[in-house]
GUKEDREN-968803 format. One record per residue (C-alpha): residue number from 1; x, y, z. Coordinates in steps of 0.2 Angstrom, whole numbers. Example, Ala and Ser with C-alpha at 12.3 -4.5 7.8 and 13.67 -1.06 7.14 Angstrom:
<sites>
   num      xx      yy      zz
     1      62     -22      39
     2      68      -5      36
</sites>
This chain:
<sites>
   num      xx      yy      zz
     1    1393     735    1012
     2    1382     741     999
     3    1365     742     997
     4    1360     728     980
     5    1359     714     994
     6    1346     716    1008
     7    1355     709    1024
     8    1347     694    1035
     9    1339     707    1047
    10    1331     717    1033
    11    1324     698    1026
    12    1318     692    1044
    13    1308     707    1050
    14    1300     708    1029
    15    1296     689    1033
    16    1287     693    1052
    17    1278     707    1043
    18    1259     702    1039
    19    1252     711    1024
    20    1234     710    1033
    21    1236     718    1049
    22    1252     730    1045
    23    1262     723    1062
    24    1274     711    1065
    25    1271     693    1070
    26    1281     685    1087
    27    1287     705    1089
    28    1296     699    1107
    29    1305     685    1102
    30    1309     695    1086
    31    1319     708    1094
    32    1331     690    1100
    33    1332     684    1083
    34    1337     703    1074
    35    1352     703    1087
    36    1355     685    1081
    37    1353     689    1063
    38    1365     705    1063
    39    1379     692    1071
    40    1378     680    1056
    41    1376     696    1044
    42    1392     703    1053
    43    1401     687    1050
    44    1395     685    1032
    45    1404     701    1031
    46    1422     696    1039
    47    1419     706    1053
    48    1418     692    1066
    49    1419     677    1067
    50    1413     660    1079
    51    1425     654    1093
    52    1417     641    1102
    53    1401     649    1109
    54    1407     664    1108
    55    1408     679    1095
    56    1425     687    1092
    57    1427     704    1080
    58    1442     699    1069
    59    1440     715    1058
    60    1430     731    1066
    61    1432     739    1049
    62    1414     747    1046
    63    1402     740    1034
    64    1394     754    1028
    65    1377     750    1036
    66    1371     759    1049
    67    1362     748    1061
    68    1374     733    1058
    69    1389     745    1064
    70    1383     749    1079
    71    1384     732    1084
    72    1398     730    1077
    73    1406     744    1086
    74    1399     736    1103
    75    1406     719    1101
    76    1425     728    1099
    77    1421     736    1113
    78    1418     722    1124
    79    1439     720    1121
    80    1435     699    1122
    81    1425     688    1114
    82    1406     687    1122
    83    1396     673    1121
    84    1383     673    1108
    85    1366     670    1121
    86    1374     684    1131
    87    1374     696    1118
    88    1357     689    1111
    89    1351     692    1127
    90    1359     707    1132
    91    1347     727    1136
    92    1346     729    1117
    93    1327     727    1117
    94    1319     739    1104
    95    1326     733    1090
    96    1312     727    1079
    97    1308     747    1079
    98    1324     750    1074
    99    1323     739    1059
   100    1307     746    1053
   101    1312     764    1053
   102    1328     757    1046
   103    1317     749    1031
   104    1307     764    1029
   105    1322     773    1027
   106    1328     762    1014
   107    1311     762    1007
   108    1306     745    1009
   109    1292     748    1018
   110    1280     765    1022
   111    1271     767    1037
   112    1252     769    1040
   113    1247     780    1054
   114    1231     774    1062
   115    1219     773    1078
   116    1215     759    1089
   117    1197     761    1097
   118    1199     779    1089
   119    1208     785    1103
   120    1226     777    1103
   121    1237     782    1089
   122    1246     766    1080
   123    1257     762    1067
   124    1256     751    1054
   125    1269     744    1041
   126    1267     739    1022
   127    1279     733    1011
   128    1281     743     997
   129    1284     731     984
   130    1279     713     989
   131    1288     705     976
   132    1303     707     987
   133    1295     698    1001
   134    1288     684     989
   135    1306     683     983
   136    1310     677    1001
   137    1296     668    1005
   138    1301     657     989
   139    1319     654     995
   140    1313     646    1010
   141    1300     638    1000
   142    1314     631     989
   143    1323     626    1002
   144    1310     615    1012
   145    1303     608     996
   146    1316     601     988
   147    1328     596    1002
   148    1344     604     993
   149    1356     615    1005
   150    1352     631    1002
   151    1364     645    1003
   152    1372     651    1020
   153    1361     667    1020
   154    1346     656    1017
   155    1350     643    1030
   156    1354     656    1042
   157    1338     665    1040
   158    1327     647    1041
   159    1339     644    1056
   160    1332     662    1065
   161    1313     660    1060
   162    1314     643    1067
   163    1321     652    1081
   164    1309     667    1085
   165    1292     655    1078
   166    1289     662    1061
   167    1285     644    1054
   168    1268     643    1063
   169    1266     662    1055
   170    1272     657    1037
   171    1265     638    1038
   172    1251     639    1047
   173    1239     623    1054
   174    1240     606    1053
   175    1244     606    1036
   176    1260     616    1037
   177    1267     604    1050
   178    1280     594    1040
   179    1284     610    1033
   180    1288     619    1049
   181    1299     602    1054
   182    1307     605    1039
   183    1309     624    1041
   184    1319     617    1059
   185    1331     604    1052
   186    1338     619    1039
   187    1347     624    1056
   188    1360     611    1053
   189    1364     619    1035
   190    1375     635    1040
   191    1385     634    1057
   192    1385     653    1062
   193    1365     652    1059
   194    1364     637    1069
   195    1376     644    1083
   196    1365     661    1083
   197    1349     652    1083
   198    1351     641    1097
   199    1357     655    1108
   200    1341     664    1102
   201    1330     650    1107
   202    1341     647    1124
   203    1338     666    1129
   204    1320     661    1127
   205    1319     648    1138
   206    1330     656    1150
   207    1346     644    1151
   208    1360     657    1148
   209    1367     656    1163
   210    1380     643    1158
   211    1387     636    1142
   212    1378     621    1129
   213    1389     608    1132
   214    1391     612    1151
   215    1373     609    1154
   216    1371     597    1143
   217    1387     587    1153
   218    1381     592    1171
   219    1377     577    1182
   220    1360     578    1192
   221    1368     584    1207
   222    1375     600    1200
   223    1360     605    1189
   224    1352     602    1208
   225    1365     614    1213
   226    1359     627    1199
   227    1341     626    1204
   228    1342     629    1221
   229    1340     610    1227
   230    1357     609    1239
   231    1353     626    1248
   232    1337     621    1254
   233    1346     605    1261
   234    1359     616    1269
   235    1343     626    1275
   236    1336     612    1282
   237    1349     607    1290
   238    1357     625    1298
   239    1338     624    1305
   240    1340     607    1312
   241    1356     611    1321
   242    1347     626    1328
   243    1332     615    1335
   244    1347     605    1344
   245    1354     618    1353
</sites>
């Protein structure tokens, strides 16, 4: 993969990154939706590809970058497809740091060493040409504005900002309300985004533990079961039988 495009990752983290204060807005949900960004980027690419709610590598060919082949080379390794709010949610944390070194590497951004009460050292990060993040910004802009589909690579990134809450950081207050509803119903616009974004915001409200439409499906008595509701009974009852004897 060569380097005139900048992949979704790359354009997530430049949209979190706030010019003012050099750091990176919703930085824990962020690290969620940069694993979710490299699977649509990955699938953009060929390299893998949706099956149901699960991610399957269809060609571990290399792409050429270095942070999106790593992952790649962990899904092959998994030997069978793996469903997407597992990997989402998998012990990967750390890797909005690992995009901003990435995008210093590349140049996009420079970082600023500082102090916080003059005694902690701290890092921040500024973009080194804000035309490319205007650029982005103005997609999305586009997009909610004039109600057209955007691109895949657009819808996907409206889908992952939506996801991680970026539209209350790029449309702010009452006034940016309709355009942060808008911002979510781009989700529908690019499957892979939609799929990757959903899982993102599932890992965030901790219901991984089973697939969408199992959930969804599930009578009262077995999400009862899940929560814990049944084995009290069965408590209550072992107990019961113990008073008797």
């Amino acid at each position: 993969m060569g380097r005139s495009r900048r992949t979704i990752p790359e354009e997530l983290l430049l949209l979190a990154l706030d010019p003012a204060t050099g750091t990176t807005a919703q930085p824990q949900s962020l690290d969620l939706g940069l694993a979710g960004a490299q699977l649509v980027e990955l699938a953009l690419a060929g390299r893998i590809a949706p099956d149901g709610d699960r991610i399957a590598v269809v060609m571990p060919r290399p792409t050429g970058d270095p942070t999106l082949d790593s992952a790649l080379e962990l899904l092959r390794r998994r030997g069978s497809p793996v469903r997407a709010v597992h990997w989402i949610g998998g012990p990967r944390l750390g890797l909005r740091q690992v995009y901003l070194a990435h995008l210093e590497r590349c140049g996009m951004v420079h970082a600023v060493a500082g102090q916080m009460c003059g005694v902690l050292p701290t890092t921040r990060y500024q973009a080194t040409d804000t035309a490319i993040s205007r650029e982005i910004r103005a997609r999305l802009d586009s997009a909610i504005r004039t109600g057209v589909p955007p691109d895949p690579r657009t819808a996907a990134l409206a889908a992952l900002a939506h996801a991680v809450g970026l539209g209350k950081h790029l449309y702010p207050g009452n006034e940016g309300r309709s355009s942060r509803s808008r911002l979510r119903d781009l989700i529908r616009h690019d499957p892979m985004g939609g799929l990757v974004a959903h899982a993102v915001m599932d890992v965030q409200n901790g219901v991984a533990a089973q697939p969408r439409r199992e959930r969804a499906a599930a009578p009262p008595a077995a999400r009862a079961t899940a929560s814990g509701v049944p084995m009290q009974a069965r408590r209550t009852g072992a107990m019961a039988r113990a008073a008797a004897h």
